[in-house]
PQR file with spaces between the fields and no chain letter, atoms N, CA, C, O and H, PARSE charges and radii, in Angstrom:
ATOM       1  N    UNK     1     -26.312   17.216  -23.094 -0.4000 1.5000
ATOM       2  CA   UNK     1     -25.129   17.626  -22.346 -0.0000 2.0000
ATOM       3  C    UNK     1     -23.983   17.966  -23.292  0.5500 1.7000
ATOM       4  O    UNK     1     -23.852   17.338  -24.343 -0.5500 1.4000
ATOM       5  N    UNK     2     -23.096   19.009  -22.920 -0.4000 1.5000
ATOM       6  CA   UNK     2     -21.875   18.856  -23.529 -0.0000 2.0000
ATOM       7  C    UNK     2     -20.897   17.525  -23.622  0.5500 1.7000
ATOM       8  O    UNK     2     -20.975   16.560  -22.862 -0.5500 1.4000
ATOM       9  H    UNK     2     -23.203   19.519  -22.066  0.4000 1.0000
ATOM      10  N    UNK     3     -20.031   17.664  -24.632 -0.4000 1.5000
ATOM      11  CA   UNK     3     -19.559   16.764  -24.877 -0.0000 2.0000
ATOM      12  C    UNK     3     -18.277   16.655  -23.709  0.5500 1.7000
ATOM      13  O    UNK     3     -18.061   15.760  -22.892 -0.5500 1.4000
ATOM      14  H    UNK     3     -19.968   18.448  -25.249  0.4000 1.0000
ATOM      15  N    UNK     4     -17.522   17.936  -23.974 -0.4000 1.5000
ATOM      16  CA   UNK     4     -16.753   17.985  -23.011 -0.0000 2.0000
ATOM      17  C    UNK     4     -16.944   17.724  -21.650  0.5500 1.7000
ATOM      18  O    UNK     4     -16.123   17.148  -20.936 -0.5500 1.4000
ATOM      19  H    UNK     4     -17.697   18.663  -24.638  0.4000 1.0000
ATOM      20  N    UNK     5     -18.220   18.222  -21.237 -0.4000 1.5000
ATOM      21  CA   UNK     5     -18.552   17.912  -19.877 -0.0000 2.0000
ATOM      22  C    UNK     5     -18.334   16.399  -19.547  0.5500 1.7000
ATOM      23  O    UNK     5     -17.699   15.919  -18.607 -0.5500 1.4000
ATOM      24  H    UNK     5     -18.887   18.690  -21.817  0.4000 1.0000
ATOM      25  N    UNK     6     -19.190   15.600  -20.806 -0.4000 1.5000
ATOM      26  CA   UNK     6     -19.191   14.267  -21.071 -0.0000 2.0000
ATOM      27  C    UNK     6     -17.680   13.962  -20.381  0.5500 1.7000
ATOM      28  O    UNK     6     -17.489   13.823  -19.173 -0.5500 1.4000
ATOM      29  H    UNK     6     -19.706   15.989  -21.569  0.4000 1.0000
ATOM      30  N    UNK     7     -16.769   13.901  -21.321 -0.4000 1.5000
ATOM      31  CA   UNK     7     -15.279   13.361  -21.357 -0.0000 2.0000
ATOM      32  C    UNK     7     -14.789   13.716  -20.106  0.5500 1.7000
ATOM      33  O    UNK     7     -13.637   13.340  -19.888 -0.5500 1.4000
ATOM      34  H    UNK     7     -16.924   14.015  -22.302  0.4000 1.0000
ATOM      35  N    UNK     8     -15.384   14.376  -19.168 -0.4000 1.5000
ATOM      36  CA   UNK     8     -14.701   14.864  -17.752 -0.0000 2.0000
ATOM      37  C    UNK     8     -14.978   14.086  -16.593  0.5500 1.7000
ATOM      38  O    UNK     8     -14.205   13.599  -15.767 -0.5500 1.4000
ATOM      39  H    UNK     8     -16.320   14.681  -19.345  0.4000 1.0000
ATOM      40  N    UNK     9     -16.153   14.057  -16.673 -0.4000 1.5000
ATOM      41  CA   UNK     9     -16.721   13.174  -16.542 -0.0000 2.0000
ATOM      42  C    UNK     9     -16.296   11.547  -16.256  0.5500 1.7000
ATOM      43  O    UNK     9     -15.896   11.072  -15.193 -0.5500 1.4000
ATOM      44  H    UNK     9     -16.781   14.452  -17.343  0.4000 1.0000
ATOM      45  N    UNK    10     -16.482   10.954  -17.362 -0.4000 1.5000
ATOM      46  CA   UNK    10     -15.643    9.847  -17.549 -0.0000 2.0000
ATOM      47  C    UNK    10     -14.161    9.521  -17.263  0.5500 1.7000
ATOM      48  O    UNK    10     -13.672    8.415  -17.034 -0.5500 1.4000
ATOM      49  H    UNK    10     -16.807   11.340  -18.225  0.4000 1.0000
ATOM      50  N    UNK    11     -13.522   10.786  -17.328 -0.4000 1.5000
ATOM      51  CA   UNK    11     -12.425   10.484  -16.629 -0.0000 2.0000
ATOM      52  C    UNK    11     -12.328   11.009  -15.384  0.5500 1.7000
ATOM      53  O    UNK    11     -11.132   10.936  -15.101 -0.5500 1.4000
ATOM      54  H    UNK    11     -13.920   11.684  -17.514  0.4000 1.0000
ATOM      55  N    UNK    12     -12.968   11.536  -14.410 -0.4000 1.5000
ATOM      56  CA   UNK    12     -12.898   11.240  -13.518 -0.0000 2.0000
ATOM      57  C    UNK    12     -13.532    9.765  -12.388  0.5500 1.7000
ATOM      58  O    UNK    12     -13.359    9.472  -11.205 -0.5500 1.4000
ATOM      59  H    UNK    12     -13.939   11.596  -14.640  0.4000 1.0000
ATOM      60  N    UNK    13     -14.326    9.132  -13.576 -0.4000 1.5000
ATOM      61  CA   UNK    13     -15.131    7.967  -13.416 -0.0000 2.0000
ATOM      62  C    UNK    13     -14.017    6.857  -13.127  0.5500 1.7000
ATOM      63  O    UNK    13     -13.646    6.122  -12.211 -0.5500 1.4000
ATOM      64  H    UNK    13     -14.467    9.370  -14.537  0.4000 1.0000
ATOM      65  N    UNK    14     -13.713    7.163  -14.411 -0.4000 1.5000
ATOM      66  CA   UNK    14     -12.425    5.618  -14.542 -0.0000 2.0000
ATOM      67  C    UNK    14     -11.293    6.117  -13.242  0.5500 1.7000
ATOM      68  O    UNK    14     -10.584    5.358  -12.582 -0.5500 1.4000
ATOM      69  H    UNK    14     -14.014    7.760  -15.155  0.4000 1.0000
ATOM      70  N    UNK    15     -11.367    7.321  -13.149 -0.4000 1.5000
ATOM      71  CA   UNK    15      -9.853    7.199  -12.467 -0.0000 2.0000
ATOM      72  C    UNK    15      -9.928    6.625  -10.856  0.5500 1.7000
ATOM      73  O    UNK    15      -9.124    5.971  -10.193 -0.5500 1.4000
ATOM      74  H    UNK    15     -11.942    7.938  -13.685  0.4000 1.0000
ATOM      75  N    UNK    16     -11.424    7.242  -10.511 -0.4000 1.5000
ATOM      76  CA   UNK    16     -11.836    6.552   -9.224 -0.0000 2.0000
ATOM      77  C    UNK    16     -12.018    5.387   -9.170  0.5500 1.7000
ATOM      78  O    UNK    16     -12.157    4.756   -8.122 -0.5500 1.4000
ATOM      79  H    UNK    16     -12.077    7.774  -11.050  0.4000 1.0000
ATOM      80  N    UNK    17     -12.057    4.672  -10.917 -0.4000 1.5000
ATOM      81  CA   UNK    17     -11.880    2.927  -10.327 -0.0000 2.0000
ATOM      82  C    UNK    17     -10.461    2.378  -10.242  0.5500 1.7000
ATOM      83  O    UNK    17      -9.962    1.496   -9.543 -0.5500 1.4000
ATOM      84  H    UNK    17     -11.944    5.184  -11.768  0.4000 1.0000
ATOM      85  N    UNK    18      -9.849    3.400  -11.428 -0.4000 1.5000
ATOM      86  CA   UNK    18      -8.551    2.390  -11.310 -0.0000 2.0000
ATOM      87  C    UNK    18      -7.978    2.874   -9.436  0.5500 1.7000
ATOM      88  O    UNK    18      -7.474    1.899   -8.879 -0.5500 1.4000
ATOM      89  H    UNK    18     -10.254    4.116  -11.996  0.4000 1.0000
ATOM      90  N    UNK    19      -8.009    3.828   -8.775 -0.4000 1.5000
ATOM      91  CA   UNK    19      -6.993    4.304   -8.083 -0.0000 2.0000
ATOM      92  C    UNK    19      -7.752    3.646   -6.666  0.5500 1.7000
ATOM      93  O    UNK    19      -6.873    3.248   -5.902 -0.5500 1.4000
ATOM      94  H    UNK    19      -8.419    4.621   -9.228  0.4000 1.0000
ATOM      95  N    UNK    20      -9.362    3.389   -6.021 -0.4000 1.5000
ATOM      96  CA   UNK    20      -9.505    2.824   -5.214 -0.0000 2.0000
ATOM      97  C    UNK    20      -9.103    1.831   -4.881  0.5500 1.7000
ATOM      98  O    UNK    20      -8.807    1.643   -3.701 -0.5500 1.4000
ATOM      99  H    UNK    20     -10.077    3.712   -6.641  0.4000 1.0000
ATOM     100  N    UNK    21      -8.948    0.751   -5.955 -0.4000 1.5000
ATOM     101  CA   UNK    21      -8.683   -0.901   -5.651 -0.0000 2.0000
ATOM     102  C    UNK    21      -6.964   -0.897   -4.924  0.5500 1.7000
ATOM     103  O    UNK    21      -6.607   -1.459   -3.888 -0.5500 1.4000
ATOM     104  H    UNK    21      -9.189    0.904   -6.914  0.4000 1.0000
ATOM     105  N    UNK    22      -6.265   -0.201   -5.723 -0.4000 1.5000
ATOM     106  CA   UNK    22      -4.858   -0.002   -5.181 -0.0000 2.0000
ATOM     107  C    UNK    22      -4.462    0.354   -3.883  0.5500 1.7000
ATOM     108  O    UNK    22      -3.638   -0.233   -3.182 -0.5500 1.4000
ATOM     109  H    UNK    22      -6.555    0.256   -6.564  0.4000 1.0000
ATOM     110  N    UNK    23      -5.583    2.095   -3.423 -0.4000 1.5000
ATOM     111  CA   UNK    23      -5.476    2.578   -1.915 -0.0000 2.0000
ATOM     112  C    UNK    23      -6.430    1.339   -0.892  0.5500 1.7000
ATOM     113  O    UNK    23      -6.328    1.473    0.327 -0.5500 1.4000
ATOM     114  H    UNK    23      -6.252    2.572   -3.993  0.4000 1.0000
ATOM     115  N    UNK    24      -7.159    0.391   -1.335 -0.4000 1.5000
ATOM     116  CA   UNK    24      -7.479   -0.694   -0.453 -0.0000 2.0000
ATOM     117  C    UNK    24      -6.166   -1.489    0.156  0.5500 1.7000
ATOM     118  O    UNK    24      -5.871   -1.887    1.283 -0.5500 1.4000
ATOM     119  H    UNK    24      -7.241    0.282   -2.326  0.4000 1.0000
ATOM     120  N    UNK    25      -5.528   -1.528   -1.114 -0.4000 1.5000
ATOM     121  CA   UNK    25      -4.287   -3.002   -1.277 -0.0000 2.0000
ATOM     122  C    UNK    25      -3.298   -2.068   -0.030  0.5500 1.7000
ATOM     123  O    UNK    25      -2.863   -2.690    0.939 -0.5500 1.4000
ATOM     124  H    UNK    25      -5.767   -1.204   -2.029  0.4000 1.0000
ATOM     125  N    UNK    26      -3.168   -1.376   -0.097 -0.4000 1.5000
ATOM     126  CA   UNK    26      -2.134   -0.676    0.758 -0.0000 2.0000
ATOM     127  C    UNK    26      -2.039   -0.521    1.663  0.5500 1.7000
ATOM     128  O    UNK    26      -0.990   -0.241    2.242 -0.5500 1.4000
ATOM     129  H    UNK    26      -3.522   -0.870   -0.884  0.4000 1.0000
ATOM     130  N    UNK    27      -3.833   -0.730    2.444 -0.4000 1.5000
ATOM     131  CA   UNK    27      -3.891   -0.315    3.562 -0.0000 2.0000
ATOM     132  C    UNK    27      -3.923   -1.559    4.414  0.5500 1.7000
ATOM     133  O    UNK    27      -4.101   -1.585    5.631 -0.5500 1.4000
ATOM     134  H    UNK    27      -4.685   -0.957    1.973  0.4000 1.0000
ATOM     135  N    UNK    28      -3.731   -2.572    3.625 -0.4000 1.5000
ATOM     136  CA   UNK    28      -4.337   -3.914    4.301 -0.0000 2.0000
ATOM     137  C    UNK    28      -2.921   -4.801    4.408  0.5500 1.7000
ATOM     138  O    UNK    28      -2.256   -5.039    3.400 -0.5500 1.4000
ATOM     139  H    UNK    28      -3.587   -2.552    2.636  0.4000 1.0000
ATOM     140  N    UNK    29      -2.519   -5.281    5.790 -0.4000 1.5000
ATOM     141  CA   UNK    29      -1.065   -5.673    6.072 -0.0000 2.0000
ATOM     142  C    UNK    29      -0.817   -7.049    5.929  0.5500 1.7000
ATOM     143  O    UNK    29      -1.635   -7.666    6.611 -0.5500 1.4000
ATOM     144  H    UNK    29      -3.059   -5.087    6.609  0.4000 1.0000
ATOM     145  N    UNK    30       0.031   -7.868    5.280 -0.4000 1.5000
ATOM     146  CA   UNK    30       0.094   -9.547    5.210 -0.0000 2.0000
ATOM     147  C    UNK    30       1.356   -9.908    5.599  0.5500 1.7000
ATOM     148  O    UNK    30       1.830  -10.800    4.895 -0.5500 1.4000
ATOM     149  H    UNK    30       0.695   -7.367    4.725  0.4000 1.0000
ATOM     150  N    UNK    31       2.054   -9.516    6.479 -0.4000 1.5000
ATOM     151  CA   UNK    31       2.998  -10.073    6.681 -0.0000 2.0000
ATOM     152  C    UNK    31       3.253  -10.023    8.534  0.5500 1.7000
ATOM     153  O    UNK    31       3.007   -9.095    9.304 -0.5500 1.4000
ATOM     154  H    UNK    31       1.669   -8.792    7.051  0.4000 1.0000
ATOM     155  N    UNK    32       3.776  -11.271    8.800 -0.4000 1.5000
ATOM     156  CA   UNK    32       3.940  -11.095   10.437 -0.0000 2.0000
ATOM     157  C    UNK    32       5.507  -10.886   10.742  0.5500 1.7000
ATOM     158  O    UNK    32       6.372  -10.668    9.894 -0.5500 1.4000
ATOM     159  H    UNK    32       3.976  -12.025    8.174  0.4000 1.0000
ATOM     160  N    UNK    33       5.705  -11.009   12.252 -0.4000 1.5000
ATOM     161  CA   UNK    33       7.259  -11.180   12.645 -0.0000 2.0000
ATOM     162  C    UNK    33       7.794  -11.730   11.935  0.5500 1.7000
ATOM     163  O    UNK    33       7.203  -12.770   11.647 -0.5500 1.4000
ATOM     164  H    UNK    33       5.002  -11.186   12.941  0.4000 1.0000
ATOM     165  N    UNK    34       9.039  -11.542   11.242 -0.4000 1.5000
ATOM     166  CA   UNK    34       9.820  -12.230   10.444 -0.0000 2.0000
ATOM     167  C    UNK    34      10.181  -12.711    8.988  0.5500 1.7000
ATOM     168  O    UNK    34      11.156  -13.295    8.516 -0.5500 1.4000
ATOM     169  H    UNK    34       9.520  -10.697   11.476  0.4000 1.0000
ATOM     170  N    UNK    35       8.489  -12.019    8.241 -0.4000 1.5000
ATOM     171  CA   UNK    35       8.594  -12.492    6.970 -0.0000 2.0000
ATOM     172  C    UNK    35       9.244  -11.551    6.236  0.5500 1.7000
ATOM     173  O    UNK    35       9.642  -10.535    6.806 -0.5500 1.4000
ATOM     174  H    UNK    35       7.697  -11.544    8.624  0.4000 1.0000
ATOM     175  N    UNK    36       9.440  -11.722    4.966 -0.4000 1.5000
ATOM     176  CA   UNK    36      10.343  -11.050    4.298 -0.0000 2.0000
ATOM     177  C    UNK    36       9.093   -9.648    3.875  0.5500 1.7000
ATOM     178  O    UNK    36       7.906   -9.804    3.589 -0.5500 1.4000
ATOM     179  H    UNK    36       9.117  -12.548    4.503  0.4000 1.0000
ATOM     180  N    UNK    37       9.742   -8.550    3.954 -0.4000 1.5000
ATOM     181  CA   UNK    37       8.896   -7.139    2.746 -0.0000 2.0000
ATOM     182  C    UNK    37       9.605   -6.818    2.022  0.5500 1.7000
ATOM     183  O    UNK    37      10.780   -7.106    1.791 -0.5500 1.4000
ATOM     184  H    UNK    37      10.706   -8.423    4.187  0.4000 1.0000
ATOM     185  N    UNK    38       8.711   -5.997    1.486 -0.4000 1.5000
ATOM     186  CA   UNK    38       9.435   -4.833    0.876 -0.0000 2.0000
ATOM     187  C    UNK    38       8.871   -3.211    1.067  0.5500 1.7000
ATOM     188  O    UNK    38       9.281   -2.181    0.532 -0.5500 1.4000
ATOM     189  H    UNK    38       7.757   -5.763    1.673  0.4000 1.0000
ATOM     190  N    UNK    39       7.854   -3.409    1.970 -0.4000 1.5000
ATOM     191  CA   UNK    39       7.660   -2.172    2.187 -0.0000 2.0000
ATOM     192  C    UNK    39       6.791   -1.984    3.693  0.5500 1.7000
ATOM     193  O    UNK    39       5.887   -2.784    3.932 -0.5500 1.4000
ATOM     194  H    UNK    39       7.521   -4.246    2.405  0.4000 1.0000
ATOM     195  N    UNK    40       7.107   -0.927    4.647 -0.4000 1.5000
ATOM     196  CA   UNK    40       6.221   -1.071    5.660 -0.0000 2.0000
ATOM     197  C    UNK    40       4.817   -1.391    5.871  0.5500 1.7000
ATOM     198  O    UNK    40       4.256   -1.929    6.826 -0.5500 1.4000
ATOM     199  H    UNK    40       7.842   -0.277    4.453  0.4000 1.0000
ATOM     200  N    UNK    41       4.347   -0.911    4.697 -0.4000 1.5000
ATOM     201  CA   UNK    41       2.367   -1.519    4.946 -0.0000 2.0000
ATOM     202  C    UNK    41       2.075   -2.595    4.913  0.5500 1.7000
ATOM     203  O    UNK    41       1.035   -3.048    5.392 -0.5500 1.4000
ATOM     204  H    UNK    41       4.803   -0.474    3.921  0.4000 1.0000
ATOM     205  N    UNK    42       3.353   -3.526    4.062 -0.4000 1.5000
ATOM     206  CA   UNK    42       2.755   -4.719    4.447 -0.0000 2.0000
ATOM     207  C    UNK    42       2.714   -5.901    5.838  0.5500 1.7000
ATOM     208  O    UNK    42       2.276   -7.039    6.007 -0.5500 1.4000
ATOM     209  H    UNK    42       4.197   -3.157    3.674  0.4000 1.0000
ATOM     210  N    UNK    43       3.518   -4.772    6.743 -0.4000 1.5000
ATOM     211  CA   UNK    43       4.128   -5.949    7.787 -0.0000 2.0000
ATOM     212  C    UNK    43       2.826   -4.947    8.907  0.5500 1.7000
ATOM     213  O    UNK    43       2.628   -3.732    8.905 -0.5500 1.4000
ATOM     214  H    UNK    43       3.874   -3.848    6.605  0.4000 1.0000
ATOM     215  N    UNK    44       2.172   -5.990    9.719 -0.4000 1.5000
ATOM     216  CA   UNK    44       1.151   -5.985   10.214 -0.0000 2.0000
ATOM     217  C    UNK    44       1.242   -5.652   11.816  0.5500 1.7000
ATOM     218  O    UNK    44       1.958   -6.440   12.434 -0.5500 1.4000
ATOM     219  H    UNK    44       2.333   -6.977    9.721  0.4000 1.0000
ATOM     220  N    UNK    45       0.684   -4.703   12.518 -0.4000 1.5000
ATOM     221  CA   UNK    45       0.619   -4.178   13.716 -0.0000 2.0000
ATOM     222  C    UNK    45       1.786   -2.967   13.964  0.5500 1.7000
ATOM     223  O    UNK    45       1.563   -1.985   13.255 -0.5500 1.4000
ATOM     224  H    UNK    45       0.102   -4.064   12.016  0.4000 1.0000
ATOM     225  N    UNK    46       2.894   -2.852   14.764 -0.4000 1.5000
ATOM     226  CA   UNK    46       3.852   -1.591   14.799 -0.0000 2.0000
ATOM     227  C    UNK    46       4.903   -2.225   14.557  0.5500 1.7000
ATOM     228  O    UNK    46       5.936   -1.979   15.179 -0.5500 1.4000
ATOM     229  H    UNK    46       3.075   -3.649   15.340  0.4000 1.0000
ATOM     230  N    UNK    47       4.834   -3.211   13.553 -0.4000 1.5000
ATOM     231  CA   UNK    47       6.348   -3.868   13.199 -0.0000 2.0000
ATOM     232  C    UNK    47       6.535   -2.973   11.611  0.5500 1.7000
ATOM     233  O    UNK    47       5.583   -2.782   10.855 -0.5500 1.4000
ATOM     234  H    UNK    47       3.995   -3.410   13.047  0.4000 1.0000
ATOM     235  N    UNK    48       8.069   -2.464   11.311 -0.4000 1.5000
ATOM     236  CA   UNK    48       8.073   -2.304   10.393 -0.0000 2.0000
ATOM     237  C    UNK    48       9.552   -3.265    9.431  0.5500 1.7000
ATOM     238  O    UNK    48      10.206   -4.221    9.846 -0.5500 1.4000
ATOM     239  H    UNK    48       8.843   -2.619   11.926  0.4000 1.0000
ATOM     240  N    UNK    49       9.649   -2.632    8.267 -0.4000 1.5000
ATOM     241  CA   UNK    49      10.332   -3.366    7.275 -0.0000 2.0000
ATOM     242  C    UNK    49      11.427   -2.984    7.136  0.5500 1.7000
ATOM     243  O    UNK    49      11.712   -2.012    6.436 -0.5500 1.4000
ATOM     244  H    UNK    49       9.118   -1.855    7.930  0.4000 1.0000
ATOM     245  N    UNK    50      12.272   -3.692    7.792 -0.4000 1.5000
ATOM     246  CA   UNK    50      13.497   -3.092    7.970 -0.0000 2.0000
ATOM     247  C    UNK    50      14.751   -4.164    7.846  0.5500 1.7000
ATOM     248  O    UNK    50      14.520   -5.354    8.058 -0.5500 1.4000
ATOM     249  H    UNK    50      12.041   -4.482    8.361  0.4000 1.0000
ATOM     250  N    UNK    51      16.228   -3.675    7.461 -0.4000 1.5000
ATOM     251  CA   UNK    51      16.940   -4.993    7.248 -0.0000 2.0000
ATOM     252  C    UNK    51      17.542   -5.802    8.136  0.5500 1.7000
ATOM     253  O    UNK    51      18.531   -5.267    8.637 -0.5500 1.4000
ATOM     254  H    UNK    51      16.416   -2.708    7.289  0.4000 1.0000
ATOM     255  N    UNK    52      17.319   -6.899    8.523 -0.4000 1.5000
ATOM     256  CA   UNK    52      18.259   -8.198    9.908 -0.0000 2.0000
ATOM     257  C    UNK    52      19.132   -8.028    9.427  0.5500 1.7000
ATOM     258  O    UNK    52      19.421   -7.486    8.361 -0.5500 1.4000
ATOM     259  H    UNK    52      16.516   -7.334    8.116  0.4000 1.0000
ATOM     260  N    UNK    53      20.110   -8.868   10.809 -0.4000 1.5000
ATOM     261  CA   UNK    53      21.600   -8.914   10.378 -0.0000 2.0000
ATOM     262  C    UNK    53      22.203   -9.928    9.174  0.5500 1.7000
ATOM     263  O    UNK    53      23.385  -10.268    9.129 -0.5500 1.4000
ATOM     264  H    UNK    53      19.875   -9.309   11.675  0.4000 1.0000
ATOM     265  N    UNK    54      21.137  -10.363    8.172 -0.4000 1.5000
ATOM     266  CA   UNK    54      21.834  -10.793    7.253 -0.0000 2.0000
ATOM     267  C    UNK    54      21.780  -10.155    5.958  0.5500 1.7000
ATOM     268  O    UNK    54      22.200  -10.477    4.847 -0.5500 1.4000
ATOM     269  H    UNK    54      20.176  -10.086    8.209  0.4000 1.0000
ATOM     270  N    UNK    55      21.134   -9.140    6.420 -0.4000 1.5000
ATOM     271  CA   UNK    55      21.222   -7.849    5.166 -0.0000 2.0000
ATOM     272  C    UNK    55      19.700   -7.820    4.319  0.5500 1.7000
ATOM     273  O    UNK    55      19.461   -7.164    3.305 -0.5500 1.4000
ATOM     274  H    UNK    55      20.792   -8.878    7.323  0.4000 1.0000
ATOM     275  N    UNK    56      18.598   -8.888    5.184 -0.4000 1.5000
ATOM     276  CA   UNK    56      17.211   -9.098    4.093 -0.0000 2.0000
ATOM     277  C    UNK    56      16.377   -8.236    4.997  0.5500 1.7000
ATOM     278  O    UNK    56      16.455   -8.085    6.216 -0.5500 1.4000
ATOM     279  H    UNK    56      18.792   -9.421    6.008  0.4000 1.0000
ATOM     280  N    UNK    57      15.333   -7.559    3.872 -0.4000 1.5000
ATOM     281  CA   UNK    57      14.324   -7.018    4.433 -0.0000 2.0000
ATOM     282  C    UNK    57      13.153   -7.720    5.296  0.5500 1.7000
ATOM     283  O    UNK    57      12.372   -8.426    4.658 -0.5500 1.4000
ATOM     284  H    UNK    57      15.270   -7.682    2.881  0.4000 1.0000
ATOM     285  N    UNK    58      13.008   -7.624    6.343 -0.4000 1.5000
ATOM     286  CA   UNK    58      12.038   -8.432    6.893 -0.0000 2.0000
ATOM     287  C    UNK    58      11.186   -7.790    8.112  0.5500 1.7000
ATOM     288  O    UNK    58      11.776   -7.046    8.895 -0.5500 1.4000
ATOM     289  H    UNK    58      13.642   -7.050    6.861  0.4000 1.0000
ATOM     290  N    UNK    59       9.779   -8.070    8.288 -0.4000 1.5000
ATOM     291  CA   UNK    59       9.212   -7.254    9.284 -0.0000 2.0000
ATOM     292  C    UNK    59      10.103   -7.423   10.420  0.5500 1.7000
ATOM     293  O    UNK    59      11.169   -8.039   10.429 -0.5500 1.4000
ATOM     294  H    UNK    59       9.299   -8.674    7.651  0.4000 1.0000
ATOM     295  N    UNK    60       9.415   -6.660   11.595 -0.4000 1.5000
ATOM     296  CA   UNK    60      10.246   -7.414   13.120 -0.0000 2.0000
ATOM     297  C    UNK    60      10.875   -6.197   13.568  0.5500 1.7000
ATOM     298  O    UNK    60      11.343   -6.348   14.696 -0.5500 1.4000
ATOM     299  H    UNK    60       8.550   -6.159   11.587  0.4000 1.0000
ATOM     300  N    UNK    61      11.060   -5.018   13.080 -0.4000 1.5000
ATOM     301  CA   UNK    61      12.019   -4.374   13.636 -0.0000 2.0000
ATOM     302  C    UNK    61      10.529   -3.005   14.563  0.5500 1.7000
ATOM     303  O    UNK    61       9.785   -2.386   13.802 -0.5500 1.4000
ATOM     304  H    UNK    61      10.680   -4.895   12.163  0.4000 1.0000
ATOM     305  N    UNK    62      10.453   -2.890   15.468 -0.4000 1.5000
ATOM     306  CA   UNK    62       9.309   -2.000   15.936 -0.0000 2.0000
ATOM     307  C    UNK    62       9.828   -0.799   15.955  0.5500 1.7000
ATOM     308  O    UNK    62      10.928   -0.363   16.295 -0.5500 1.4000
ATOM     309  H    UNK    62      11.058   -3.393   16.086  0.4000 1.0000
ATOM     310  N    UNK    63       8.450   -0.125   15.356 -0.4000 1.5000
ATOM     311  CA   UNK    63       8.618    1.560   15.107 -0.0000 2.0000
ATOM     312  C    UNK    63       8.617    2.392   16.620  0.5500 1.7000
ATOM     313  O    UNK    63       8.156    2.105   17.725 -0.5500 1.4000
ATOM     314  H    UNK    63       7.557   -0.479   15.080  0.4000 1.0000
ATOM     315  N    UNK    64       9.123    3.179   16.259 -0.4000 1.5000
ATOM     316  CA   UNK    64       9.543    4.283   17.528 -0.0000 2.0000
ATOM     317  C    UNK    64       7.652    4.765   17.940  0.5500 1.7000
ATOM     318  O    UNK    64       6.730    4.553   17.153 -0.5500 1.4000
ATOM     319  H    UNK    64       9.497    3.412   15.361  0.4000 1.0000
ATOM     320  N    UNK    65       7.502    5.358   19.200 -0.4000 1.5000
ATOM     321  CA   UNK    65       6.350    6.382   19.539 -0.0000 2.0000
ATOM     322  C    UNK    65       6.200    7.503   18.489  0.5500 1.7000
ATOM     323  O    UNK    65       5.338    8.370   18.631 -0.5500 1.4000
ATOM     324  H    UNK    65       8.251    5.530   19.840  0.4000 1.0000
């Protein structure tokens, strides 16, 4: 085989490992009513991450239709 082919290869190898494990982590939600986020994927069902009235990010606030 070429070499180059080789090296293309391989990096498209590695990149599908590093970048799957991450798009898993993202899709999978750990937080319920009330806990603190920092970002909507992690707050679980149609709650998203948004700030209470004491200024902290926390699930609880429900997304529009």
């Amino acid at each position: 085989m070429d070499r180059s082919l080789l090296l293309i290869l391989l990096a498209i190898t590695l990149s599908n490992a590093l970048f799957i494990p991450g798009l898993v982590k993202r899709e999978q939600c750990s937080k319920a009513f009330g806990e603190k986020c920092r970002r909507d994927s992690e707050c679980c069902g149609r709650w998203i991450c948004a700030f209470d009235m004491y200024n902290t990010l926390r699930c609880g606030y429900e997304a529009g239709p």
